[in-house]
N, C-alpha and C positions, 0 to 999 in steps of 0.2 A: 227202513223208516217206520216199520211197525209201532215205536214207542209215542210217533207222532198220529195225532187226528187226520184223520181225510184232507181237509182244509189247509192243516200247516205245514204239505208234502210237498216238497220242490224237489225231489230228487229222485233219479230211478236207475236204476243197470241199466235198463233197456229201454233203447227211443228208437220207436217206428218210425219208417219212412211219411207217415202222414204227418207227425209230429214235427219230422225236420222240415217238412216240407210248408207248414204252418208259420214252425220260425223265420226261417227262408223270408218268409212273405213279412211279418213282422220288421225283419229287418231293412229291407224295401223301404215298409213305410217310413221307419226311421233311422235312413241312413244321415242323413242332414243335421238331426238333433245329435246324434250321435259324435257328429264331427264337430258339432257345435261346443259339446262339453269337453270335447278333450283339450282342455287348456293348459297343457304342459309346461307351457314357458313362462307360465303366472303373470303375464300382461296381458292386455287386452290387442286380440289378433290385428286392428287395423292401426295400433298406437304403434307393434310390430312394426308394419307394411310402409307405416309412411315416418317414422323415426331414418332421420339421416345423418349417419354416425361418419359418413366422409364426405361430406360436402355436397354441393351443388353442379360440382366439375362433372363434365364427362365421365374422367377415371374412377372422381366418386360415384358416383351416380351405378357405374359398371359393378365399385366394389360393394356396393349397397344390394344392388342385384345380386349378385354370387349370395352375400349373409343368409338374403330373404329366402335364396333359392336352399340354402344349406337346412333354413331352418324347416322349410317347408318338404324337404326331401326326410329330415329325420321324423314331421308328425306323420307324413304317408305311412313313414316305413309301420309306424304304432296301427295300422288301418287293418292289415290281413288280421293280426293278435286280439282289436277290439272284435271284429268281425266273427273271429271263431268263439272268441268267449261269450257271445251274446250270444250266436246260434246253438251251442253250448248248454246253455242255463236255459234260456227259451225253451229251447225242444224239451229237456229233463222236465220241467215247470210243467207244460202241457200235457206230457206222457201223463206225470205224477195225477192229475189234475182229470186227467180222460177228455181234455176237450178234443171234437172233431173239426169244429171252422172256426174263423176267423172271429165272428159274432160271439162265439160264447167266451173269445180272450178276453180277461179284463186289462186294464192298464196296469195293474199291479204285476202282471207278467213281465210288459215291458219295463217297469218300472226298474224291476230284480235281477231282469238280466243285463240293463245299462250297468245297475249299480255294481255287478258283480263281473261285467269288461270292461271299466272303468278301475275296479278294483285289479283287474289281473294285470293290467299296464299302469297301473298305480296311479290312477290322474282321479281318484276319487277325493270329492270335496273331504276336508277337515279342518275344524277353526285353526290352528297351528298354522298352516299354512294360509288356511284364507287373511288370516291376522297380517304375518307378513307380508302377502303381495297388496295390502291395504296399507301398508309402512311403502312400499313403493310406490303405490299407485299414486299417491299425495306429493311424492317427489321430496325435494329439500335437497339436503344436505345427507341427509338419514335415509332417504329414499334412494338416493344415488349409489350412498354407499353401502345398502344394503342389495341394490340390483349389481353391483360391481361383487362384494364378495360372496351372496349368495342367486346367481342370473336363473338357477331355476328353485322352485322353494317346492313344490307339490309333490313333483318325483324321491326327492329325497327323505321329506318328512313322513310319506306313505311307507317307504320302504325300511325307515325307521318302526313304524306300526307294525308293518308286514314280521319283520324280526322279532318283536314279542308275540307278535302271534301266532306264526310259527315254531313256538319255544314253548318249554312246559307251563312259563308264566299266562298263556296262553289258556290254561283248565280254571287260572282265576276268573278271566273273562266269559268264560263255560257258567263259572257256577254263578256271576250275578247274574247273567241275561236266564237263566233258569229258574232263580229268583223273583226272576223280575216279569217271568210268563213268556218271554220271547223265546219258544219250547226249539223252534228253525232254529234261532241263529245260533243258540245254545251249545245244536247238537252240529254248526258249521263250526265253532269255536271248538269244539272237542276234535273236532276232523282234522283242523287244522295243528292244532297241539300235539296231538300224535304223528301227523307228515313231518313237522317241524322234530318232534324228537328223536325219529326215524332218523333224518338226516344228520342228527347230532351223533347218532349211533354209527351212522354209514363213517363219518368224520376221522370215529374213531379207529374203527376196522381200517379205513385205508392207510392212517398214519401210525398205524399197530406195524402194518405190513411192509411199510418204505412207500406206498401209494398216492402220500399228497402228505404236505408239508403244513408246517403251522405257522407258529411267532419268527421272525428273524431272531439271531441268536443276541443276546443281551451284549455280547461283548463287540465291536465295531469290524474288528479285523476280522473274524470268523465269518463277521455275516455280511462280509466283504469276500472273504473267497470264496465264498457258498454259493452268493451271487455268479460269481466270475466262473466257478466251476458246474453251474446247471443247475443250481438248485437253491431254487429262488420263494420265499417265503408264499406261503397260501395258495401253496401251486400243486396241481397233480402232476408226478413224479418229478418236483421241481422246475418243469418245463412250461408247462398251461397254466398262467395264473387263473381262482376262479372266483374270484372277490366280488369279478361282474356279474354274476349272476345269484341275484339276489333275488328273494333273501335265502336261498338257498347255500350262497355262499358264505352265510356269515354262521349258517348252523354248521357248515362243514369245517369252519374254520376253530369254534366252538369246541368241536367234537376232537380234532387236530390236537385241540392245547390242552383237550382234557385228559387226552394219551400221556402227549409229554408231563402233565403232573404226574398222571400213574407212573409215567417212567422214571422218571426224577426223585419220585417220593418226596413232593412239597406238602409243606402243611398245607391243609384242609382252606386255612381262612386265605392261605396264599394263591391256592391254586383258584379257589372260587371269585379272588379278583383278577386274573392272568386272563380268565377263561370270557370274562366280561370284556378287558380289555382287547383280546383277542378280535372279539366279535365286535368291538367297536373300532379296534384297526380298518375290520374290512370293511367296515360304510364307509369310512374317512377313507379311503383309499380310491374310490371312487372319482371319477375326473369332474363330473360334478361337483365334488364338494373341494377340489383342490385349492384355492382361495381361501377356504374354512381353513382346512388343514396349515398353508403357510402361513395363517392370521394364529392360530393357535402355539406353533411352533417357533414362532419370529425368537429371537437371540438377541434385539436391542430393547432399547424400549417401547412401551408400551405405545405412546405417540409414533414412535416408527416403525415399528410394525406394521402399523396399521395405515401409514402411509406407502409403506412399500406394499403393501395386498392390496391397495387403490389404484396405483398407479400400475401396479404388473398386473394384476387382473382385468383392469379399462384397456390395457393394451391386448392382453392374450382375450376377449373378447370384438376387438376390432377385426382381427382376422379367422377370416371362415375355416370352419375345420377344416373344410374339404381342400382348401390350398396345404394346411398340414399334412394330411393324408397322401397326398400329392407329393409334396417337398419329403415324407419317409421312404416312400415307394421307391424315386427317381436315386435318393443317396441313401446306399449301403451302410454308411456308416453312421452310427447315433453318436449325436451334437448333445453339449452341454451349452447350455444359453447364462450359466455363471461366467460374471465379465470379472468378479471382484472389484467392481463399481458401485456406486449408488443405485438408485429404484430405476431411474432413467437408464442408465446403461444395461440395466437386466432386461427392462421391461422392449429396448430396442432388440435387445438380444433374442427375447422370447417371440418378437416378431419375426428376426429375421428366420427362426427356427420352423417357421410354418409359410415360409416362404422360398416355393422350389430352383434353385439356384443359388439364392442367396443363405440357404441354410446349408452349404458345403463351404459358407468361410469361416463359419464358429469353428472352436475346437473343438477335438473329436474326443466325444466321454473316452477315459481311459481307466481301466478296472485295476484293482490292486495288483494284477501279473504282468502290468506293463502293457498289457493288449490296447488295443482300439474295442471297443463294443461295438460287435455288426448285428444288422439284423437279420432275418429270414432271408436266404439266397435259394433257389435260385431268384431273378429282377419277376418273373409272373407268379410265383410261390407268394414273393412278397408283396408286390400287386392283393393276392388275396387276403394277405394278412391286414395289411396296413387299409383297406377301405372294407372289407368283409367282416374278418373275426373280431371281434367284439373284445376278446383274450389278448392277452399281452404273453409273448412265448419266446424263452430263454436259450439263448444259442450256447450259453459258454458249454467250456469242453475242458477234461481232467487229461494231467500231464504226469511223468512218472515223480514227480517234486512234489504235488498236488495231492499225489497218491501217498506219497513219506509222510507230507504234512499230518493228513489224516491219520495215517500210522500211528504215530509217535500223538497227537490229542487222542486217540482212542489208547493206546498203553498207559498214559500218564495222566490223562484227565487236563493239562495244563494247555493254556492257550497262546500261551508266549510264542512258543516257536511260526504261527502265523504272520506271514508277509502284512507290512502294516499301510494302513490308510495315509494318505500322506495329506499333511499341514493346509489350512486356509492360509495361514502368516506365515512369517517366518524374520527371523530379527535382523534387521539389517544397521549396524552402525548404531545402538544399541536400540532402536525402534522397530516395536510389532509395524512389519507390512505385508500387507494383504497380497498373496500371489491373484495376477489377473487368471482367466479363463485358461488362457493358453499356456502361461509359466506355469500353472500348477499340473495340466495336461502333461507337460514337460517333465515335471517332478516326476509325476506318478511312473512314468515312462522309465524315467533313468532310475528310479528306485526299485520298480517291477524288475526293467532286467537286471540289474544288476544280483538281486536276492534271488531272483530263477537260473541265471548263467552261474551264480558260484557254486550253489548248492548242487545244480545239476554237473556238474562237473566231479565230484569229490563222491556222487550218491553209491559209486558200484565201486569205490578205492576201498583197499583192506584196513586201512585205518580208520575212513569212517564206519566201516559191517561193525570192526573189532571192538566201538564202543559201546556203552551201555545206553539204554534209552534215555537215562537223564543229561547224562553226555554230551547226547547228541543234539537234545532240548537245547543244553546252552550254546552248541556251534550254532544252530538257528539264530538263535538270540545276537549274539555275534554279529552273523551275518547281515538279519536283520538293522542291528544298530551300523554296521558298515556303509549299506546300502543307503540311507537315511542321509548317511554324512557326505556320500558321493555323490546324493543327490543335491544338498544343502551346497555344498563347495560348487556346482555346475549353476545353482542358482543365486548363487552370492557373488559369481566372476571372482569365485577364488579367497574370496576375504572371510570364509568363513574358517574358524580357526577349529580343526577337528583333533578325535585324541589323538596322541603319538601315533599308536599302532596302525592310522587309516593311512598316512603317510609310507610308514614302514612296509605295510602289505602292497603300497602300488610299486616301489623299489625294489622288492624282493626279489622280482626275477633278476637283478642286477646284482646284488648282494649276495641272494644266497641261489640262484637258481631256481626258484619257489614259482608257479603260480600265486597271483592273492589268493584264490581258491583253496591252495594246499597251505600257504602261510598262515592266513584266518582257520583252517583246522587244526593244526601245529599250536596255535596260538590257544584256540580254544583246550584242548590235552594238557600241554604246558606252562599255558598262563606268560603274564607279560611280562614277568621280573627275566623270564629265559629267552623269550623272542624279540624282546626289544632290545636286550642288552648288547652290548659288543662283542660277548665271546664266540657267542654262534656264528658274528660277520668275521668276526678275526678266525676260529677254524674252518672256514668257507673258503679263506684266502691262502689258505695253507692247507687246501683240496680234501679238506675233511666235508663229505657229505652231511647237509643239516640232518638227517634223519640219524646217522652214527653220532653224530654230536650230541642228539637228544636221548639216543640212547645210554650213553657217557653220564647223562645226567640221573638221569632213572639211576643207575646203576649206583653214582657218589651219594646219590639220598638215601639206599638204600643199606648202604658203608658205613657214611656216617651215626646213621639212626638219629641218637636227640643232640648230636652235641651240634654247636651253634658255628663254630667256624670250621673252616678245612684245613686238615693237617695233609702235608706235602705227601705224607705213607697212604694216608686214604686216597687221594686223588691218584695214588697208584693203583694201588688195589683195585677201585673204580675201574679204572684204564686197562687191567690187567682181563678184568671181566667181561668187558664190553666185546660182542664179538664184532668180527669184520673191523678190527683195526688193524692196520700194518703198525710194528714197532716205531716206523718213523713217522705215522701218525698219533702213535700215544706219546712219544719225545714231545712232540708240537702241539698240543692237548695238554701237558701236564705245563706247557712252560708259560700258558695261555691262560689257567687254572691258577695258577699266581706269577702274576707279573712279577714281583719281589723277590722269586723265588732264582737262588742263584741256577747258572745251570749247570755246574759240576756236580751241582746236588741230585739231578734230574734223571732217577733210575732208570730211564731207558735211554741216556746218552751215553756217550762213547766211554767216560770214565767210568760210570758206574755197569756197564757192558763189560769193559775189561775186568775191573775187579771179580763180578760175579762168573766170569770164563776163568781167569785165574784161580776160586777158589773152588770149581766145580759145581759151583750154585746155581740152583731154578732160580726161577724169580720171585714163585709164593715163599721159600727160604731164605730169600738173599731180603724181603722184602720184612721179614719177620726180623733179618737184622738191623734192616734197617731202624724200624719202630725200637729196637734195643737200645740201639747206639745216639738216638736223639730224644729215648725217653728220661727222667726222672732219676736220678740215683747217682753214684760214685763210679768211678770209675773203676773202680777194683770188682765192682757189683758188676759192672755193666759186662767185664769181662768173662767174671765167672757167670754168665747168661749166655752168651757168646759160644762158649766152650760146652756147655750144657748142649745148645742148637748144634753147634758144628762138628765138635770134637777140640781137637788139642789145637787148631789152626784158629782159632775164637781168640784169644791174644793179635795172633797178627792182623785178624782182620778186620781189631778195631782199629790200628796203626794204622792200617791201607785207608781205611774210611777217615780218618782224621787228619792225613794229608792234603795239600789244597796244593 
């Protein structure tokens, strides 16, 4: 503190035991004032105490007590935090100052150390907030529904402050109070600016590292299974969110997204609005300001919006935390309080969600893999969590699908192949209707397994290793839009009318022997003009395995090359090639190949088998006559081609071939 006078030094390394012992006594005197200012709740403590928000009844009466006790348990909890920051700044004040008793403290000691444990639990006056709780205090209309969407105003608007001031914007406020002669706060303004961009830098290092996480991903699905799989935005190592702890969280989260631009390589003007929005995610993130946030974010209009953040926020304000905390602890499993109802039905839902008992009849949130979302096990682990940690901490868990997933977005960059979020609607009888709470639970369920059970089934077969990454993308995708449909059909009681193929792959074990599993990758290889069609169910029935039959195919595309239809010699040839056919599987295969096709024509039948043993003929030769004898030209041509191939028996074995 040397750059400061004698006089403007509040600050020291070192505080002797007389110093503390001075504050100590300070704080004594004013512990009363002290508990006086802390007005966190931005009403007035006795409008608090005797406001009865359930009635006059007994029950109410009880459920009024529990509130006041809620409320009054959380300002204690702010008592140890004012307490240390006062003895804190007091003692340093003193040390700095050299007084020895109590006499020579002036008031401006106590003054600076209220103001600065006031400031550390963020209940320091500022007009923004005093403005607002005077919009309240007046009541109305405006009053109402400003204490409904914003119940605390001081804590949040502080911690707003707190975040520029802990930020480099923080050396602005340096340089006017240094301007302005205030030589102290100048040189706290510079303290702070540097803590704050410290932790911007920490931000960055740990999300450099894999350490803590930033933005959720822009795309839905992704930062759907991101969630699902542990790793949950503005969290250290996707586990520990740290948004709560402000405003240190919102420099970390800051510093997070300034990584990701570096790793991205965003423009400059893009990255420096991501990096704001970032940091203004994590105030809005906050359970205080959650009302702000669903008024901000509303999807109707603007009149309703605003009615449904009145009526869900006066509700999710009637019930005490501590019965929420309670109702987490006791049920394992986490409830979604969407009814897919109007404001009323959310707003009962979000009651019964904080209400122990009654919050195991919501449906159970269910995550893009089908799962239920649990929370913290073991029942005392979570005990701690749910009335202790302050953090919100992500159980999900990576599976060997989860891990493909990943795979294949880190080779390709594309996002497709990701298990999808599933529908608020969905059309029934040609009208958008909204899945309730529990039908869409159901969706998410039969779409989760169904895209984890097929893929995991197919993830270690040689056909799906043998494809190429992008390949494998579209069998995803596939799967993906499979899933969708099986779940749509479950939730339409059947009237939903899906593509052919979704049909096809649930029959296939009956058809062709297939798993859906193995059909839907067949399908994906092959495409639908091959797997839907009848040939592959007609050589199925005529014990040709679908894999040799797609083999058969490969093989006539590859015969053919560009010409556009099949000639009866190529689907030989094809057949000829194909291995693991029996002759009387390529008979039944070629006759399958063209219906039209006579079958005395059909070189692996019985006549065209005699003929080629009679003339001593293979088959690639007997087959090269064939192409002679039904190509283009005269007949005198055709023979002398004949006789070229075979020799002098080329006459008679156009005769044998021209017999019927």
């Amino acid at each position: 503190m040397g750059a400061l006078d004698k006089q403007d030094q509040t600050r020291t390394l070192r505080v002797s035991r007389g110093s503390r012992a001075l504050a100590e006594s300070l704080y004594a005197e004013n512990r009363e004032m002290l508990a006086g200012s802390a007005d966190k709740w931005d009403m007035n403590g006795l409008l608090r105490q005797y406001r009865r928000y359930f009635g006059e009844s007994k029950p109410g009466q009880a459920m009024d007590a529990v509130r006041q006790f809620t409320y009054d348990l959380l300002e204690k909890g702010d008592t140890p935090f004012v307490r240390s920051a006062f003895l804190d700044n007091a003692a340093q004040y003193i040390e700095a100052q050299g007084y020895t008793n109590l006499d020579q403290v002036p008031q401006k000691v106590v003054d600076h150390a209220a103001q600065q444990a006031m400031e550390a639990t963020f209940k320091d006056a500022c007009a923004l907030a005093s403005w607002l709780n005077g919009v309240k205090r007046r009541g109305g209309a405006a009053g109402g529904a400003a204490d409904i969407i914003l119940p605390f105003t001081t804590t949040p608007v502080n911690i707003l402050r707190r975040t520029v001031d802990y930020s480099p914007a923080g050396a602005v406020q340096a340089l006017l109070d240094f301007r302005a002669g205030r030589r102290t706060d100048a040189a706290d303004d510079v303290a702070r600016a540097l803590t704050g961009t410290g932790a911007i830098l920490i931000g960055m290092l740990l999300a450099k590292y894999g350490l803590a996480t930033g933005a959720a991903d822009d795309d839905k699905d992704k930062a759907a299974l991101d969630r699902a799989t542990g790793e949950s935005p503005y969290s250290l190592g996707g586990r520990v969110a740290y948004e709560w702890a402000q405003p240190v969280g919102t420099q970390l989260a800051m510093g997070a997204r300034i990584w990701d631009a570096v790793k991205d390589q965003e423009e400059v003007s893009d990255a420096l609005l991501n990096v704001l929005y970032a940091g203004g995610d994590t105030l809005m993130d906050m359970t205080i300001l959650s009302n702000l946030q669903d008024l901000l974010k509303g999807y109707g209009s603007p009149t309703e919006t605003v009615g449904e953040t009145l009526i869900q926020g006066f509700a999710g304000q009637m019930t005490p935390s501590l019965f929420g905390a309670v109702a987490r602890t006791l049920d394992g499993t986490v409830r979604t309080s969407y009814t897919g109802g109007g404001a009323w039905d959310n707003a009962q839902a979000g009651i019964k969600a904080k209400l122990p008992g009654l919050s195991a009849t919501l449906p159970a949130s269910v995550n893009v893999k089908g799962e239920e979302n649990r929370r913290v096990e073991p029942l005392p682990l979570r005990a701690l969590q749910e009335m202790v940690n302050p953090s919100s901490v992500n159980t999900g868990t990576r599976n060997e699908v989860d891990d493909e997933v990943y795979r294949l977005y880190e080779t390709t960059g594309g996002k497709t192949m990701f298990p999808q979020v599933s529908p608020y609607k969905i059309e029934r009888e040609g009208v958008d209707v909204p899945l309730t709470g529990a039908e869409r639970a159901r969706f998410q369920t039969t779409q989760g397994h169904t895209y984890y059970s097929i893929i995991g089934e197919m993830l270690d077969s040689e056909d799906y290793r043998g494809m190429e990454p992008e390949q494998q993308v579209k069998y995803f995708e596939l799967v993906n839009q499979y899933a969708k449909a099986v779940a749509m059909e479950e939730a339409t009681d059947g009237s939903y009318e899906s593509d052919r193929y979704v049909e096809l792959a649930q029959t296939a074990k009956k058809e062709l022997g297939l798993s859906e599993a193995e059909y839907l990758l067949l399908y994906a290889q092959y495409g639908g003009a091959t797997m839907n069609g009848g040939g592959i169910r007609a050589a199925y029935q005529e014990g040709v395995d679908p894999e040799a039959y797609l083999r058969y195919v490969g093989e006539l595309k590859a015969v053919k090359g560009d010409k556009k239809s099949t000639g009866q010699v190529d689907a030989a040839r094809a057949l000829l090639q194909t291995e693991g056919l029996t002759d009387r599987e390529r008979e039944a295969l070629w006759g399958i190949q063209g219906e039209s096709w006579k079958e005395e024509s059909n070189p692996f039948g019985d006549r065209c088998t005699a003929i080629r043993e009679r003339f001593g003929l293979d088959m690639d030769i007997f087959l090269d006559a064939l192409e002679i004898y039904r190509g283009e030209g005269k007949a005198a041509e055709k023979k002398a081609a004949l006789r070229a191939l075979i020799g002098p028996q080329g006459n008679a074995l156009y005769d044998q071939l021209g017999k019927r």
